[in-house]
N, C-alpha and C positions, 0 to 999 in steps of 0.2 A: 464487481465484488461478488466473490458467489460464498461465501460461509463468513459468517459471524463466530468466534468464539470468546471464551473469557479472558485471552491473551491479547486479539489481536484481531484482526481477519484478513483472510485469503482473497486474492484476488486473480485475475487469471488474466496474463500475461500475452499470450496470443489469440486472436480470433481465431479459433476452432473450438465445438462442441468441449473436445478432452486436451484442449490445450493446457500450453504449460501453466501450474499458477505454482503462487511465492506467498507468503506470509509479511505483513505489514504488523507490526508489535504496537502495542499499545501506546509505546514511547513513539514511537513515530508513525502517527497520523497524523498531531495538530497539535500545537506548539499550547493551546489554550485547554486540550483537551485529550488528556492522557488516559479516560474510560471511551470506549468509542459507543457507549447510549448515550454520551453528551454530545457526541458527535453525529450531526444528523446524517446517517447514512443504511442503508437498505441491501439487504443481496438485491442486485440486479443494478443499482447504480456503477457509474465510470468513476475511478477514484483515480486520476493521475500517480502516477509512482517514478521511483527512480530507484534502477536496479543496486542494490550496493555487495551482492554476493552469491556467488552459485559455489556450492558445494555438491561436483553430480558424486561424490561417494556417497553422500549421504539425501542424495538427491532432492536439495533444500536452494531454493532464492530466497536470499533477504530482502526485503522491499523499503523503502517510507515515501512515507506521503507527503511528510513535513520538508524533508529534502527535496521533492519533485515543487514541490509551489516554492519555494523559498530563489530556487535559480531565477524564476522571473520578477524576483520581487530586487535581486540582486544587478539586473542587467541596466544600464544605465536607459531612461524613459520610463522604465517599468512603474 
């Protein structure tokens, strides 16, 4: 995660310094936890995501995080 905001926070998608990053919304971080100061997380922490939209005209990734955890929760064993 590299930036906190009051929507949502940015996270950065590829390992490199100026790699790409995408926006993770408030609504999707955590199904229990729609402000992310309830949500314990840090710039500098790994937040799993799951890509849901690139617009390069506007050169925007949608992200969530609640969708990224949720596939393993849906896989049979899980």
């Amino acid at each position: 995660m590299t930036k906190l905001v009051p929507f949502g926070v940015f996270v950065r998608i590829e390992e490199k310094e100026n790699g790409f990053e995408g926006l993770v919304h408030n609504t999707a971080l955590d199904d229990g936890h729609p402000d992310h100061q309830q949500l314990a997380v840090r710039v500098g922490d790994a937040l799993p995501v799951k890509i849901l939209g690139i617009d390069p005209a506007r050169r925007r990734i949608t992200l969530s995080h609640r969708q990224a955890i949720s596939v393993g929760q849906d896989e049979p064993g899980a």
